[in-house]
DRENGUKOL-178841 format. One record per residue (C-alpha): residue in one letter; x negated, y negated, z negated. Coordinates in steps of 0.02 Angstrom, whole numbers, plus 32768, in hexadecimal, padded with zeros to 4 digits. Example, Ala and Ser with C-alpha at 12.3 -4.5 7.8 and 13.67 -1.06 7.14 Angstrom:
<pts>
PT,r,X,Y,Z
PT,A,7D99,80E1,7E7A
PT,S,7D54,8035,7E9B
</pts>
This chain:
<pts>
PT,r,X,Y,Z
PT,X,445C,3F1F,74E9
PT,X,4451,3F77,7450
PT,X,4397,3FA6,7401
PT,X,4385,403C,743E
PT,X,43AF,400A,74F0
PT,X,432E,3F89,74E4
PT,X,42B1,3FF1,74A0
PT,X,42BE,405B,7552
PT,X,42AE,3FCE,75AD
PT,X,41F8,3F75,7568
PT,X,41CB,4037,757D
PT,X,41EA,4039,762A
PT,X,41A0,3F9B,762F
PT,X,4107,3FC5,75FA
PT,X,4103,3F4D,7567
PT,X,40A8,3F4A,74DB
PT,X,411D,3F36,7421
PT,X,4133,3F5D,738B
PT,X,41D7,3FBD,7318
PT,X,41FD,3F82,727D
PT,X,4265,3FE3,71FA
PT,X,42A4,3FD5,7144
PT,X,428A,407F,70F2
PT,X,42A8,4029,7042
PT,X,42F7,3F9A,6FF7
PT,X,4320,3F59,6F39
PT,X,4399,3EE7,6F31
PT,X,43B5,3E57,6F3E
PT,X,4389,3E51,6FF6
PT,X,43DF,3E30,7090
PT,X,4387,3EB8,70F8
PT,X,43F0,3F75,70FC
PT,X,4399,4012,7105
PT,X,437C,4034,71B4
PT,X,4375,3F85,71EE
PT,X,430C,3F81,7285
PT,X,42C0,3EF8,72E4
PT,X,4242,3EDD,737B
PT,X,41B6,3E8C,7374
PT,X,415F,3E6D,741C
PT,X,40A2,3E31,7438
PT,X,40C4,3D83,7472
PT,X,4103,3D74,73B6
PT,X,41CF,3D81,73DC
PT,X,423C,3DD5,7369
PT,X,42D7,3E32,738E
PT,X,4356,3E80,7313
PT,X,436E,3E66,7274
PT,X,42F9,3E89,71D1
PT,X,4300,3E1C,7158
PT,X,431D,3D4E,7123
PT,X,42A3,3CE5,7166
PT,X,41FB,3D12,70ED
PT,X,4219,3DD1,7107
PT,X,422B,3DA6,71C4
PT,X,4182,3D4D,71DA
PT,X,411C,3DCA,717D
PT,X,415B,3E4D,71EE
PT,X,412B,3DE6,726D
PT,X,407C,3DCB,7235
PT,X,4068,3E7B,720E
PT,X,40B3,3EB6,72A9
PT,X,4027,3E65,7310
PT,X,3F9B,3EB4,72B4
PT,X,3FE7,3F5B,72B9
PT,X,4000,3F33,7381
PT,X,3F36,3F03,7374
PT,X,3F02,3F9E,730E
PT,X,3F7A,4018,7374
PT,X,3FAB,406E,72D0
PT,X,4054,4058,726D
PT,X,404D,4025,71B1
PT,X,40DE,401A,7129
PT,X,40FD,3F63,70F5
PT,X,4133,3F4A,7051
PT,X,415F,3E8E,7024
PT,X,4187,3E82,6F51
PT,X,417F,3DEA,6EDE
PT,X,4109,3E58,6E75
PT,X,4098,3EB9,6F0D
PT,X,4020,3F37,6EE1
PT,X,3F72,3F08,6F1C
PT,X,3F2F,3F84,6F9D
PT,X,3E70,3F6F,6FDC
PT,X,3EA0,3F44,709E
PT,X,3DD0,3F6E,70C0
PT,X,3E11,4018,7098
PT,X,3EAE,4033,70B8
PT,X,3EFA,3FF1,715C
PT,X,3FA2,406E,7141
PT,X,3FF4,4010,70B8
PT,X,4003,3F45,707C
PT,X,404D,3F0A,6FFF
PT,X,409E,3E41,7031
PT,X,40C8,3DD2,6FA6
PT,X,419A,3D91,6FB2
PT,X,415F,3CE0,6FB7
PT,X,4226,3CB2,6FB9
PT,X,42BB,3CA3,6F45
PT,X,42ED,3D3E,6F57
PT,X,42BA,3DD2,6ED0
PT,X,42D4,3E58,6F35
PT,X,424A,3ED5,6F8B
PT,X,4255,3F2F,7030
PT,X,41E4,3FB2,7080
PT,X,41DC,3FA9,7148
PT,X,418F,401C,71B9
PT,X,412A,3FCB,7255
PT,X,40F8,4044,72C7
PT,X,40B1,3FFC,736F
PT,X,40F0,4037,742D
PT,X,404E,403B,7496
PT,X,4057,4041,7547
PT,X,4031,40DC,75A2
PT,X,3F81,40BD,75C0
PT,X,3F6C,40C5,767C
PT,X,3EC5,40D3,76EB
PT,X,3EA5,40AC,77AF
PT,X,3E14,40EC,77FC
PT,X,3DDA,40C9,78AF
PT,X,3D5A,414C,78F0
PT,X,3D21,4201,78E8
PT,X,3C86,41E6,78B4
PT,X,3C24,4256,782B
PT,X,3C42,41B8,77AB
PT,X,3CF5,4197,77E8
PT,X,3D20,425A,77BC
PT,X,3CC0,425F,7717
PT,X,3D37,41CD,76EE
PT,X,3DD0,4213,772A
PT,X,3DA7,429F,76B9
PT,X,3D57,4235,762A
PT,X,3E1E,41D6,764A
PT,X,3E88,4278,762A
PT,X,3E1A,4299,7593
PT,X,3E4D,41F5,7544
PT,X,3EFC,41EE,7574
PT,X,3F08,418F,760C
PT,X,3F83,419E,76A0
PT,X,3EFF,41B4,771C
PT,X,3F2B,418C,77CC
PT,X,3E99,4186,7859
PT,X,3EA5,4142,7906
PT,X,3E20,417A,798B
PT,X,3E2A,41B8,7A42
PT,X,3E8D,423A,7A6D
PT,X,3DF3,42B7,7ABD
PT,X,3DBB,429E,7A0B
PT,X,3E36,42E9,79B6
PT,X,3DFD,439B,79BC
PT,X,3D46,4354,796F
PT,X,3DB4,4305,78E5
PT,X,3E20,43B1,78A4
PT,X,3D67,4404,78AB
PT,X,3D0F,439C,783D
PT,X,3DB7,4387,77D1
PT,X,3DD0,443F,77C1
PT,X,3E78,4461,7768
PT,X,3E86,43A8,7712
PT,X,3F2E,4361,7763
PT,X,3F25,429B,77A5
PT,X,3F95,4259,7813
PT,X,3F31,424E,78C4
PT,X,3F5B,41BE,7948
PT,X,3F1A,4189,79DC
PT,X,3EC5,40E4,79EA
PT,X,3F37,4095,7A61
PT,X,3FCA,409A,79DE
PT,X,3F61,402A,796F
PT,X,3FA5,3F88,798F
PT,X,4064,3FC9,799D
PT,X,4041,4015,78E2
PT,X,3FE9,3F8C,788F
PT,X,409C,3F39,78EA
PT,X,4124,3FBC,7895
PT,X,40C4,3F83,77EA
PT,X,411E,3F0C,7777
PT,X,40BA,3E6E,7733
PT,X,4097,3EB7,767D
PT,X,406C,3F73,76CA
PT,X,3FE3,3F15,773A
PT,X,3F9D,3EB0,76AA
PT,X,3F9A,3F41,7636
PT,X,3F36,3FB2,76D0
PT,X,3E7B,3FE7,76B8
PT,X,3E30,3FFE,776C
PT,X,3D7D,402E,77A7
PT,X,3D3D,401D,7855
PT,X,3CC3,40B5,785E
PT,X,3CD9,40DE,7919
PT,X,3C12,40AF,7916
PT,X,3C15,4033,79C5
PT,X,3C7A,40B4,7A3C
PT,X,3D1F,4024,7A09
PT,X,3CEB,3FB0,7981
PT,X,3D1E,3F0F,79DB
PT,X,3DC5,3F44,7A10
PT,X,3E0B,3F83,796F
PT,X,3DBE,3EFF,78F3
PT,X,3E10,3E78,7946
PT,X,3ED3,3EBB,793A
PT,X,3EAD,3EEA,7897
PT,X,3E62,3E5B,785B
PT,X,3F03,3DE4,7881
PT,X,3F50,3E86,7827
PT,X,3F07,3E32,7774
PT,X,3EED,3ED5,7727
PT,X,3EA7,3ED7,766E
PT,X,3E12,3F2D,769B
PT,X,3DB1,3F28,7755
PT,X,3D0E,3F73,7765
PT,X,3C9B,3F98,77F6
PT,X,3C2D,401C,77FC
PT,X,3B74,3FDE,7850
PT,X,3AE7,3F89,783D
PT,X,3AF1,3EE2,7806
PT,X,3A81,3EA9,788C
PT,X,3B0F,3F04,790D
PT,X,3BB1,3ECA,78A1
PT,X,3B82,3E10,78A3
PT,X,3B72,3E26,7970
PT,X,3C1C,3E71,7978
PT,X,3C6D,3DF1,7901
PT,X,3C21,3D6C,7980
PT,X,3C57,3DB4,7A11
PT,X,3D0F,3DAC,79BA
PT,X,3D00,3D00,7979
PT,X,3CD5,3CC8,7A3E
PT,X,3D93,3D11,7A60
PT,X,3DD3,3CA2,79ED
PT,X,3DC7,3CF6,7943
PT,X,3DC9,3C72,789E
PT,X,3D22,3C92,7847
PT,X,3D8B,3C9B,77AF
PT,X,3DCC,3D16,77F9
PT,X,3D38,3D74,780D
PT,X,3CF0,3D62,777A
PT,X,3D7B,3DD2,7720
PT,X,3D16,3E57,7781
PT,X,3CAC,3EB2,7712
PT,X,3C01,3EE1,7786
PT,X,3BB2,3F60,7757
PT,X,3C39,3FAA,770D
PT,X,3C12,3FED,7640
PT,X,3BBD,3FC5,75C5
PT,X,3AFA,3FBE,75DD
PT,X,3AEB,4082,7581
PT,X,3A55,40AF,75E7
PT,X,3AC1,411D,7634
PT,X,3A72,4182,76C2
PT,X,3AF2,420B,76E7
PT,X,3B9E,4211,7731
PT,X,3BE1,4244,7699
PT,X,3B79,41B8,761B
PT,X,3BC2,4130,7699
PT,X,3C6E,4170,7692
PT,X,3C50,4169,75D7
PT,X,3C16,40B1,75E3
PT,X,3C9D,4080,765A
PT,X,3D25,40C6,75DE
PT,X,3CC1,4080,753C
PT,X,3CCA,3FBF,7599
PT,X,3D85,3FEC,75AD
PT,X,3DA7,400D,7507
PT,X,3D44,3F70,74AD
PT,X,3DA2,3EE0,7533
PT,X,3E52,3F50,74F2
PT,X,3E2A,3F32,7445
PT,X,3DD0,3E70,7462
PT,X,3E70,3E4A,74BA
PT,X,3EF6,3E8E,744F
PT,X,3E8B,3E24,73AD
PT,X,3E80,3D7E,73F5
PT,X,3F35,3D7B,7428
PT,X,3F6B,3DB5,7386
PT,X,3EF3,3D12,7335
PT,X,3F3D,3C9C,73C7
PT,X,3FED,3CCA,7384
PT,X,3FB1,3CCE,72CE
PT,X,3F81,3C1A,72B7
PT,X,3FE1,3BFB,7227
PT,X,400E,3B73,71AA
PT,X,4051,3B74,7102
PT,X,4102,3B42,70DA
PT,X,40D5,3AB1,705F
PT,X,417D,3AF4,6FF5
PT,X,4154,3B84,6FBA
PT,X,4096,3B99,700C
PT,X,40C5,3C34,7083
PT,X,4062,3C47,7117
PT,X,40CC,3C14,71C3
PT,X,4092,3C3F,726C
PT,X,4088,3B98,72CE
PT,X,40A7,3C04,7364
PT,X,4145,3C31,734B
PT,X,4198,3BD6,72A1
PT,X,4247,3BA4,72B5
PT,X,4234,3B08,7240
PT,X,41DF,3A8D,723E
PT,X,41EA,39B9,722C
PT,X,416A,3912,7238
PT,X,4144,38C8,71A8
PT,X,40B3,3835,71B5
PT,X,408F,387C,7258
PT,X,4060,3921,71FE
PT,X,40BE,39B6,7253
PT,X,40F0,3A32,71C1
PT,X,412E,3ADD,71D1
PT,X,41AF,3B4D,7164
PT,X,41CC,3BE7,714C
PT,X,429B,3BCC,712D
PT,X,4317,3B51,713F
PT,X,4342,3B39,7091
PT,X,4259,3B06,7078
PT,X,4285,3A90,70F4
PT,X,4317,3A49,7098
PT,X,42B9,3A21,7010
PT,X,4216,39E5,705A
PT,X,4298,3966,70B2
PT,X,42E1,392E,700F
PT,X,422E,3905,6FBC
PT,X,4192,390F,7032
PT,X,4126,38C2,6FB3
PT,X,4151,3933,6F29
PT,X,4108,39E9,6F89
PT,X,406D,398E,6FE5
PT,X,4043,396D,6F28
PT,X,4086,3A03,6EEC
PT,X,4016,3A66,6F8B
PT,X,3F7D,39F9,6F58
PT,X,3F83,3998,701F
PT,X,3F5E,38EC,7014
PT,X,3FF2,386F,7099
</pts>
């Protein structure tokens, strides 16, 4: 499968990665222009862009960029230009820790998934959200009853979402691949006429975001009544009731607002503490470059000290003469 092709498919997929390029290079380097590579949000890299330090800066960088949602140029130099990142998020400048005295510039632009939103209902606050959806770029699909349909194109006016009816819930949720569930925002805002019913399907679902439009006092009754058919309370407690942020929002349109705000601050919580869970890092004790622990290719015990490297040839040499870099790195054996 060549890049391209593969690109296609973690579209269709609905995954979330990253594209790296080289748009610049000074030789010596080993990296062409044009070299691409992948760089997906578990940490995995695919292609080719570099020798082993280039490689796991792009790496690094491609997770924040996946985090922040906006591309940036990479440049990696033995002599980097400092560049204020409290400032400028755009452009960094990565010191060639290695041998090598080449430079390279690479492009890392991220590949979002097509933000997509469920709604159950036709209630006032379930239409403001639908609409408050389109506005921000969501695929907005909403399931109620069929006699409700004509209620729904009223209140929607000309704004196109995809309308189905309620008993095609479960057989949807099925057609769904894993990562396309997991990256799903749903609301339950049907207000009591079907909470029960459609919280449970999609809570074994495990979309990113569930909310439930009520009262707290009524929520917590109808998360009891599905925990006595055999729901996991931990389960349950993914459910976010009431659904939003506490705004003080009174009207259909300020809750819609707070439902879509809550959205938007577990997207970014979540995409930051995976990026630090893959980002615990080490430093090669060779030539002191940082090495995610996550996903370094080399590594070796020494004293019953695990030690990571960022190349073969660092851990060649660390091999030869332990001693002489823990001294050299200032780490007591």
């Amino acid at each position: 499968m060549d890049m391209l092709e593969r690109i296609v498919q973690l579209r269709q997929e609905g995954m979330r990665f990253a594209i790296a390029t080289v748009v610049a290079r000074k030789a010596p380097v080993s990296s062409q222009l044009g070299d691409r590579a992948i760089v997906l949000e578990t940490g995995q890299l695919e292609g080719f862009i570099g020798g082993a330090c280039s490689r796991e800066i792009i790496r690094k960088q491609a997770l924040e960029v996946l985090a922040l949602e906006r591309p940036r140029l990479v440049r990696i130099s033995p002599d980097p230009v400092q560049v204020d990142q409290s400032k400028n998020h755009d452009e960094i400048c990565v010191p060639m820790t290695c041998a090598s005295e080449g430079a390279v510039d690479v492009y890392v632009e991220p590949q979002i998934e097509k933000k997509r939103m469920l709604i159950v209902g036709a209630s006032p606050i379930a239409l403001a959200l639908a609409k408050q959806g389109k506005m921000q770029n969501y695929d907005v699909t909403l399931f109620a009853e069929k006699e409700e349909e004509d209620a729904i194109k009223f209140g929607l006016g000309d704004l196109k979402v995809d309308f189905l009816e309620l008993k095609n819930l479960k057989d949807w949720l099925a057609k769904q691949s894993a990562s396309q569930k997991g990256a799903l925002e749903a609301v339950v805002g049907s207000m009591g006429h079907y909470d029960e019913e459609t919280l449970a399907p999609l809570i074994k679902a495990n979309p990113r975001y569930l909310g439930l439009v009520s009262s707290q006092k009524r929520g917590q009754k109808i998360l009891d009544l599905l925990k006595d058919i055999g729901l996991a309370e931990t389960d349950l407690a993914r459910v976010r009731n009431p659904a939003g942020l506490d705004l003080g929002a009174k009207t259909p349109n300020e809750v819609a607002v707070s439902i879509l705000a809550e959205m938007i601050q577990l997207r970014r919580q979540a995409a930051r503490v995976a990026a630090e869970v893959l980002e615990a890092e080490a430093h090669c004790p060779v030539c002191q470059m940082s090495v995610s622990m996550a996903s370094a290719r080399h590594s070796t015990e020494y004293k019953e000290q695990t030690y990571y490297f960022c190349c073969p040839n660092c851990k060649h040499q660390f091999i030869k003469d332990p001693e002489k870099y823990l001294q050299i790195a200032g780490v007591s054996s």
